[in-house]
LUMLUM-81034 format. One record per residue (C-alpha): residue in one letter; x, y, z. Coordinates in steps of 0.2 Angstrom, whole numbers, padded with zeros to 4 digits, always signed. Example, Ala and Ser with C-alpha at 12.3 -4.5 7.8 and 13.67 -1.06 7.14 Angstrom:
! LUMLUM-81034
a+0062-0022+0039 s+0068-0005+0036 
//
This chain:
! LUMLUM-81034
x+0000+0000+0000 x+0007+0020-0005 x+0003+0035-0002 x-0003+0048-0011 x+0016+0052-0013 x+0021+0037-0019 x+0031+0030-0003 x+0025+0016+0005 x+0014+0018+0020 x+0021+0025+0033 x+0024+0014+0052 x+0010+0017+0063 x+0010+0036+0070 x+0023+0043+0058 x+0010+0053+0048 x+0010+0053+0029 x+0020+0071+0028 x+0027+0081+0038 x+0041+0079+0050 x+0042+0060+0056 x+0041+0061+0075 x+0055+0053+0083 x+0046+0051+0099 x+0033+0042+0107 x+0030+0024+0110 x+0026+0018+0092 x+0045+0026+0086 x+0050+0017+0101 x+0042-0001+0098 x+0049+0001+0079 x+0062+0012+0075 x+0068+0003+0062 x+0052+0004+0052 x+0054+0024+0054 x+0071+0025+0045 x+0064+0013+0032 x+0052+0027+0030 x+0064+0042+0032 x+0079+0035+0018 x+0062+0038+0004 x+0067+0058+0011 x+0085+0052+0003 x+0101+0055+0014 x+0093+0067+0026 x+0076+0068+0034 x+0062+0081+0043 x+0059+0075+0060 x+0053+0081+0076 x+0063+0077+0093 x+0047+0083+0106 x+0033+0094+0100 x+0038+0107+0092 x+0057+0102+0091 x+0062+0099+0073 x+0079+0096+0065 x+0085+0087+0050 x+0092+0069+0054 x+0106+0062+0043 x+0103+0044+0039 x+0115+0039+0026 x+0131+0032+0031 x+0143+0044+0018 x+0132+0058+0025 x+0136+0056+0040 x+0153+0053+0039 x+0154+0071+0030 x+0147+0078+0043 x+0153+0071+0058 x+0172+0075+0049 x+0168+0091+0043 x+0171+0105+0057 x+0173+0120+0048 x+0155+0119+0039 x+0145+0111+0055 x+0149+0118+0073 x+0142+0109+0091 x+0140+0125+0101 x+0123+0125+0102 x+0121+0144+0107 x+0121+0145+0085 x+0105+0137+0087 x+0092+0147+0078 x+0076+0140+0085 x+0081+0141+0101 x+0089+0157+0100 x+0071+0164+0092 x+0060+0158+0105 x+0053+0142+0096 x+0059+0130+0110 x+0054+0130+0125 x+0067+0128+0140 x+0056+0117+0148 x+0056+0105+0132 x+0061+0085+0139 x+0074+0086+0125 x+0083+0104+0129 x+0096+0097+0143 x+0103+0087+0129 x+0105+0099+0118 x+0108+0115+0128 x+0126+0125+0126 x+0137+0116+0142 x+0156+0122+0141 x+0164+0107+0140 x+0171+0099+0125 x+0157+0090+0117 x+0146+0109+0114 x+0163+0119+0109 x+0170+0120+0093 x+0191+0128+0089 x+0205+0130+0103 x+0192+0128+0116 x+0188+0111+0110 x+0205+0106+0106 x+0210+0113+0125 x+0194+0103+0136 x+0196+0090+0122 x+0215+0085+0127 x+0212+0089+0143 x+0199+0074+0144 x+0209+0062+0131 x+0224+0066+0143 x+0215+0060+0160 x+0206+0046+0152 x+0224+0039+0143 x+0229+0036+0162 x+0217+0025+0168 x+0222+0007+0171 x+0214-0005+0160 x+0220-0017+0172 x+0213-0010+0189 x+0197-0005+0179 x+0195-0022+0175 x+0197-0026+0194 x+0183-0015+0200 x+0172-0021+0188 x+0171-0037+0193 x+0169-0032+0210 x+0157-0022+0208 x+0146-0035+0196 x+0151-0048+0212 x+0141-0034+0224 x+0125-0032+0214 x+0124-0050+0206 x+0125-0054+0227 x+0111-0043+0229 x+0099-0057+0219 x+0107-0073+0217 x+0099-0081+0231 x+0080-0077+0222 x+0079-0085+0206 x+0074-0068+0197 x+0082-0051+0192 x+0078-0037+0183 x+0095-0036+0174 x+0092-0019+0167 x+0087-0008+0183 x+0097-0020+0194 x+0112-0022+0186 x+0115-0012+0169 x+0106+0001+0176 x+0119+0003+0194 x+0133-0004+0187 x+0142+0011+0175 x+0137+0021+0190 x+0146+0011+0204 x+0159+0011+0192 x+0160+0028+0187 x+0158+0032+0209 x+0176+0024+0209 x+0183+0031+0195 x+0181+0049+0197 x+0184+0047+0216 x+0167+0050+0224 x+0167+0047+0243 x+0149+0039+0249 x+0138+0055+0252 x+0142+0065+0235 x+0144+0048+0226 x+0123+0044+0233 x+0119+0061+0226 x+0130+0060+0209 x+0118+0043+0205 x+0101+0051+0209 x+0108+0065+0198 x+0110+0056+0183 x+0095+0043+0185 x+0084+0058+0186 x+0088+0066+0172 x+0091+0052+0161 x+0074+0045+0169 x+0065+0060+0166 x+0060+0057+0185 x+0061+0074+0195 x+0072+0082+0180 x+0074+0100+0188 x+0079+0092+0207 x+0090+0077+0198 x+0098+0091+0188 x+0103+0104+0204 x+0106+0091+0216 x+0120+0084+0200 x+0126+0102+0198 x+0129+0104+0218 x+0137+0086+0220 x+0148+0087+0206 x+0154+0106+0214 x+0157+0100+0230 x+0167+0085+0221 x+0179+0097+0214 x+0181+0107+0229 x+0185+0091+0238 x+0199+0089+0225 x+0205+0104+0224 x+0208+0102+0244 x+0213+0084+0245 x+0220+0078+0230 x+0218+0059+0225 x+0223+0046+0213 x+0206+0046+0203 x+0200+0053+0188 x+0195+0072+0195 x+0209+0076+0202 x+0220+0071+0186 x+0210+0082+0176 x+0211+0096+0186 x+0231+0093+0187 x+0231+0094+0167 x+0242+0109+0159 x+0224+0115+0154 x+0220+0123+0171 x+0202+0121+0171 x+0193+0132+0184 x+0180+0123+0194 x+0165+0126+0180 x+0178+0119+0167 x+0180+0106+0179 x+0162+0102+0183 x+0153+0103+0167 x+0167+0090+0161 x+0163+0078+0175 x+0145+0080+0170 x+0147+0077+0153 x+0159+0064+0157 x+0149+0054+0171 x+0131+0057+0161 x+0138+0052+0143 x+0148+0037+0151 x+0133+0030+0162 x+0118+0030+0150 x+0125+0024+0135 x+0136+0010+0146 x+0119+0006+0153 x+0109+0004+0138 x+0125-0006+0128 x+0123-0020+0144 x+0108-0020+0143 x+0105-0022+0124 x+0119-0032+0125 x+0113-0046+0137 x+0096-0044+0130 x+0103-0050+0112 x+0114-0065+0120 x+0100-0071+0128 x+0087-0070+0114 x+0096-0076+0100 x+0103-0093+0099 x+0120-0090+0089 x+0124-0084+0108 x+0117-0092+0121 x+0120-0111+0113 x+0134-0108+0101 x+0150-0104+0101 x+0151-0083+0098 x+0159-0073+0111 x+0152-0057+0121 x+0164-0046+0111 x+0156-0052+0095 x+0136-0048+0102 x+0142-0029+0109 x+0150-0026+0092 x+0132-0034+0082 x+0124-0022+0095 x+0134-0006+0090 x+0129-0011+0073 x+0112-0013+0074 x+0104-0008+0091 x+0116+0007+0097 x+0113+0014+0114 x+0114+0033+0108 x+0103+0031+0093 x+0102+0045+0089 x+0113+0062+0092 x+0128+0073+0089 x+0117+0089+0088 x+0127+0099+0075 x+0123+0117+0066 x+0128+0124+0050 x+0140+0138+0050 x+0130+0147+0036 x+0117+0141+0022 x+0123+0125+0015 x+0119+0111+0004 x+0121+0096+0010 x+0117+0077+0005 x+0104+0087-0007 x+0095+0098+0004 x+0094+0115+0009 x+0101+0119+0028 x+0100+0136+0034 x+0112+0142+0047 x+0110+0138+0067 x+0097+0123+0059 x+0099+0109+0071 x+0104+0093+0062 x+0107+0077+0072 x+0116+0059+0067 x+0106+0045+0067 x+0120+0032+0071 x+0105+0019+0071 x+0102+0023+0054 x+0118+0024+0046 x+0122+0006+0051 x+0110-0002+0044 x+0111+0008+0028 x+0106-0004+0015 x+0121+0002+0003 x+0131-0006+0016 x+0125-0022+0015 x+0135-0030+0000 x+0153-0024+0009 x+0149-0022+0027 x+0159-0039+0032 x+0174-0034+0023 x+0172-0016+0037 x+0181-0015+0052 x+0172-0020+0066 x+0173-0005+0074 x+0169+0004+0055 x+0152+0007+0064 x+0145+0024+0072 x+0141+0021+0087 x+0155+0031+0094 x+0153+0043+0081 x+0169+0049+0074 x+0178+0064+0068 x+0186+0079+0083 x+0170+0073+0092 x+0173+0055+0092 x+0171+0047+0110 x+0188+0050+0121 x+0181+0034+0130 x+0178+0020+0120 x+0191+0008+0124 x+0186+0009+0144 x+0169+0007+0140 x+0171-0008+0130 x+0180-0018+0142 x+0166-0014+0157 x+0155-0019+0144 x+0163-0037+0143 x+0167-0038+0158 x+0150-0034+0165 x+0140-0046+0154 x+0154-0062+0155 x+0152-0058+0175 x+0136-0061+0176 x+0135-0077+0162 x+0149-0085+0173 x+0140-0083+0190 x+0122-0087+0183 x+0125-0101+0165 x+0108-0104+0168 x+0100-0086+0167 x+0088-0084+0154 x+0075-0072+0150 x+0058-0073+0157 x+0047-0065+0146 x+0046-0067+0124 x+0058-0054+0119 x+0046-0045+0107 x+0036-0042+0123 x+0050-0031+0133 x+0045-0012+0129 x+0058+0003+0128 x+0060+0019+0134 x+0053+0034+0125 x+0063+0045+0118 x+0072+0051+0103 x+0090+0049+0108 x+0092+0034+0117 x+0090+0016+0113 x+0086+0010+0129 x+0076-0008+0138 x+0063+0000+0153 x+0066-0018+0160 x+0074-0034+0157 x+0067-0048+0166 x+0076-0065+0168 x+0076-0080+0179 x+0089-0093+0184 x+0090-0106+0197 x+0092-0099+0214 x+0109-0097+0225 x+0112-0104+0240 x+0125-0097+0251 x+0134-0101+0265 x+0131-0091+0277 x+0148-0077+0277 x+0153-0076+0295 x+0157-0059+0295 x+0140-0054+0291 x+0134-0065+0304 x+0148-0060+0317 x+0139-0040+0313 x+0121-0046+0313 x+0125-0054+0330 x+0132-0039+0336 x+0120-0028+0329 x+0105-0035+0342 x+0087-0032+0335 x+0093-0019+0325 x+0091-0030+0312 x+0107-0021+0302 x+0120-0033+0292 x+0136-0030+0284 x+0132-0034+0267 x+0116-0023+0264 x+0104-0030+0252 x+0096-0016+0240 x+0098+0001+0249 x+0105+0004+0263 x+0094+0012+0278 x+0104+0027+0280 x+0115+0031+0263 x+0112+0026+0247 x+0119+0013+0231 x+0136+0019+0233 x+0136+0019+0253 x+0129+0002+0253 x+0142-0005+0239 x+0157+0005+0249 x+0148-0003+0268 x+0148-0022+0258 x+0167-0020+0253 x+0172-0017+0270 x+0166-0034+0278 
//
């Protein structure tokens, strides 16, 4: 069946013309139907982000690489954005945190970006893959402990969900109070739950963070990147931890979780001989975690893939898209494995892709190794996703496995015999009474 125009019929919701709305549940439940419909626009298409939002979103894999290498024709600093700029957006749009100007190295553009930008390539080269590698599998040790003794799991809000942020707690030296605040920060605002409070409580956790630092130097991420030649002053400071702690827990979270849903849906994993490696890199080909994204704006009126872009229009990537371009079809086995977009490329390419690929690994192995038997609990074409135009992201992942049983650890038992009727234990399970996720992890590690 066609339209009037001639294309096929568009998915349900995405109306015959117009701007094809990149939210709401029905994009959600079939994305990939919508770009089949967008790539009759050509390389580029109209779309809407939230009412009232629109851009132009690339979907062609050439376009994109044009764009995303191109600088001096397409510039991040979002304050060129005309719309905005004009009154046509509102600030309280669900989408505007995003996309707003943030002075850190992802919205600036020249020798500002070249400065935040080495500063954070420079702090992030001295991570060690090898003590990474350590606390991860501690922390998947802690929150697999947390539900191995019941037979079921949500492995998406109990485990992808907390464990980037546990991570991350460590990484960037959070002690226990601002670490409990950093992680309701960044699920509120990725949640959508109590944006305005998640964002300020974030903004104030993250300050005090730096101050901290700047008093009482340690050996974690924050105080390396404040030690860098670039001498970044404490907003500097903070809008990179934002940026670094946000972009690196969401998308980690949603790569787990896509991740783990693929190994335990599809066959080729769970009863044949492909590795975890091979089902994150199938992932970033075909189910990205940041589908859609790098906001970019033209310098001045420009052609581009065919169309017309005016200056400050908001364009946007969609990495989903661009993999699964059909002109890649014939040669995309002879590509690189890592020839996808999912970290995007370019001066803008992610600073962090290496670390997040081994918590990635190491995350999903951890928990295949303590649970072989784990297996989804519900049809895969029944789990639902989170709205949104951005994100390609699981609202739940139910599983089941055949229940722990532990010995009883006799330091927990020496505390809980200590501890009376008070009925506290040494190894918290789920939240802690006083404290938060990071308390209760650092209160566990100390038994």
């Amino acid at each position: 069946m066609s339209t009037e125009s001639g294309f096929p019929s568009p998915p349900p919701g995405c109306p015959a013309h117009g701007r094809v709305p990149l939210h709401g549940a029905e994009f959600q439940a079939d994305p990939d139907s919508y770009y089949a419909w967008m790539r009759n626009f050509g390389p580029t298409a109209p779309v809407e982000l939230a009412p009232g939002v629109e851009a132009t979103l690339v979907t062609d894999y050439t376009a994109a690489l044009q764009l995303l290498q191109d600088p001096d024709t397409f510039r991040k600093d979002s304050r060129r954005w005309r719309a905005f700029n004009e009154g046509k957006i509102s600030p309280n749009s669900p989408v505007v945190p995003l996309l707003a100007y943030r002075p850190n190295c992802m919205f600036t553009d020249g020798a500002d970006h070249l400065r935040l930008r080495q500063a954070v390539t420079d702090t992030m080269a001295r991570v060690d893959s090898h003590q990474l590698k350590r606390n991860v599998d501690r922390i998947s040790r802690y929150l697999i402990e947390q539900f191995n003794s019941r037979g079921s799991v949500d492995l998406l809000n109990d485990y992808a969900k907390l464990l980037p942020l546990f991570v991350f707690s460590e990484l960037f030296g959070c002690p226990a109070d601002i670490g409990d605040r950093v992680i309701f920060g960044i699920n509120g605002i990725f949640d959508g739950i109590n944006a305005e409070k998640a964002n300020a409580v974030l903004a104030q956790s993250v300050a005090e963070l730096v101050a901290l630092r700047r008093s009482k130097p340690g050996d974690d991420v924050t105080s390396w990147l404040m030690q860098h030649p670039a001498q970044l002053n404490d907003e500097e400071m903070a809008h990179q931890l934002v940026l670094l702690l946000g972009a690196g827990a969401e998308p980690l979270r949603n790569l787990i979780g896509n991740g783990l849903c693929l190994i335990l849906s599809d066959d080729r994993y769970s009863g044949g001989g492909l590795l975890v490696e091979d089902a994150i890199d199938e992932v970033l080909w075909n189910n990205p975690p940041m589908s859609n994204y790098a906001p970019h704006y033209p310098v001045a009126d420009t052609e581009f893939a065919g169309r017309h872009l005016n200056a400050g229009e908001l364009v946007l990537v969609s990495f989903a898209a661009a993999n699964t371009d059909p002109a890649l079809s014939g040669s995309r086995q002879l590509l690189s494995k890592r020839a996808h977009l999912a970290w995007s490329t370019g001066p803008h390419g992610c600073p962090a892709k290496d670390p997040a690929q081994l918590i990635t690994v190491a995350a999903i192995e951890n928990l295949l190794n303590e649970l072989p038997d784990i297996e989804l609990a519900v049809p895969v074409d029944s789990l639902t996703w989170r709205p949104g135009p951005f994100n390609r992201a699981l609202a739940a992942l139910p599983a089941r496995f055949e229940p722990i049983r532990q010995a009883p650890n006799p330091a927990t038992a020496a505390q809980k015999g200590q501890a009376g009727t008070s009925g506290t234990q040494g190894r918290p399970q789920g939240k802690a009474e006083k404290g938060g996720l990071w308390s209760s992890f650092l209160a566990w590690w100390k038994v």
